[in-house]
C-alpha positions, 0 to 999 in steps of 0.5 A: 233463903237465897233467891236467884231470878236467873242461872246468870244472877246465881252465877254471880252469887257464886263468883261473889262468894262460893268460889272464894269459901272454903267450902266449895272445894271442887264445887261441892258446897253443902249450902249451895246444894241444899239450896239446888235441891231443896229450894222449891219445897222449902221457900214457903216455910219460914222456919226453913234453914236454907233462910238462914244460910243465905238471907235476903238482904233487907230490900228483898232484892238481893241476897246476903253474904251466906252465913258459911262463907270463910275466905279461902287464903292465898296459895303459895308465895305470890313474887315466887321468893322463898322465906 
């Protein structure tokens, strides 16, 4: 399960990833919010799905990508030329 030691720590997490998936149209990412609303009650249950979307990196000291993530693609012609 993804672990956050502060509101700034979890800031970056989502600038790392959720802004850049596909998933997190509008901010609305299904993972991210069952971690925000069920974290506190599930964090003792290893069997809990929330440590499978967004692992503990090995040292236990960071978090891995979440399983979910896929790359939004780039928008639009980035030189304004037309094909």
């Amino acid at each position: 399960m993804g672990y956050f030691s502060n509101g700034t720590e979890g800031m970056m997490y989502q600038e790392d990833y959720c802004d850049r998936c596909v998933h997190d149209a509008d901010q609305s990412c299904p993972i991210w919010n069952a971690h925000m609303l069920f974290n506190y009650e599930e964090c003792n249950k290893p069997a809990s799905i929330l440590h499978m979307l967004i692992p503990r990196s090995a040292d236990k000291l960071g978090n891995e990508q979440c399983r979910m993530f896929i790359a939004k693609a780039a928008d639009g012609d980035l030189f304004g030329v037309e094909p």
